[in-house]
N, C-alpha and C positions, 0 to 999 in steps of 0.2 A: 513898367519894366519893358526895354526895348528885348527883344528876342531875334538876336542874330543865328543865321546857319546858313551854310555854302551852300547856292541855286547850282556853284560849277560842279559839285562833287557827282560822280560817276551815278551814285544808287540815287541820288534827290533830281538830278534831272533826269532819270532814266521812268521814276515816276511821275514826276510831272507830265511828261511828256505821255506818259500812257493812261492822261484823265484824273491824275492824284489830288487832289486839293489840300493844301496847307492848313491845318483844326489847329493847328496850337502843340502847347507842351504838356507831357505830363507831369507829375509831382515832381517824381524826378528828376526831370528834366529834356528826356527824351521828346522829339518831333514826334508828331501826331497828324497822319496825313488820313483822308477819308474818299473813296469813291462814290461819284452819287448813281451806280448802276447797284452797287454792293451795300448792305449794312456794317459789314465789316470796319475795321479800323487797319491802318496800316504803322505800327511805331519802329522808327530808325533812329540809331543812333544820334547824337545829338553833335557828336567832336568824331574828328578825322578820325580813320586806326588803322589798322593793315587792310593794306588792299585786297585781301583774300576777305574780310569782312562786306566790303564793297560788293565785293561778286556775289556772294553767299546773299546779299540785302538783292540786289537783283532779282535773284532765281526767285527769291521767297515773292517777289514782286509779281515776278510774273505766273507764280499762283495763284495771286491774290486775285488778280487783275481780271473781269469780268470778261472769256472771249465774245467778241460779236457773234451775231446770229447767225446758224449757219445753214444753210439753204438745206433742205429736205429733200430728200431722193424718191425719187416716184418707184414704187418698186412692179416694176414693166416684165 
């Protein structure tokens, strides 16, 4: 079974783009994306819907999403 989903849509290239890799579907049907800094899973919607959806898939993204390391303050 070929497993089509928009690379254009706002929330799936916003994760790609921040390290997401494409796992697959769940039973459901829903996309199943996985970080390899994170254990975590990350599941979006599978079909287009309101753009307030999109946003909300974002935000939730960018808690997901593992920040880089961040330099230690010498304390002087």
């Amino acid at each position: 079974m070929t497993i089509r989903w928009d690379k254009n849509r706002a929330d799936i290239r916003y994760a790609r783009e921040h390290g997401w890799l494409f796992d697959g579907t769940t039973r459901r049907g829903h996309l199943r994306f996985i970080h390899p800094k994170t254990p975590k899973a990350l599941v979006l919607h599978s079909k287009q819907g309101h753009w307030r959806g999109d946003q909300n898939a974002i935000t939730w993204i960018k808690r997901l999403t593992p920040s880089p390391v961040e330099k230690r303050r010498c304390a002087a």
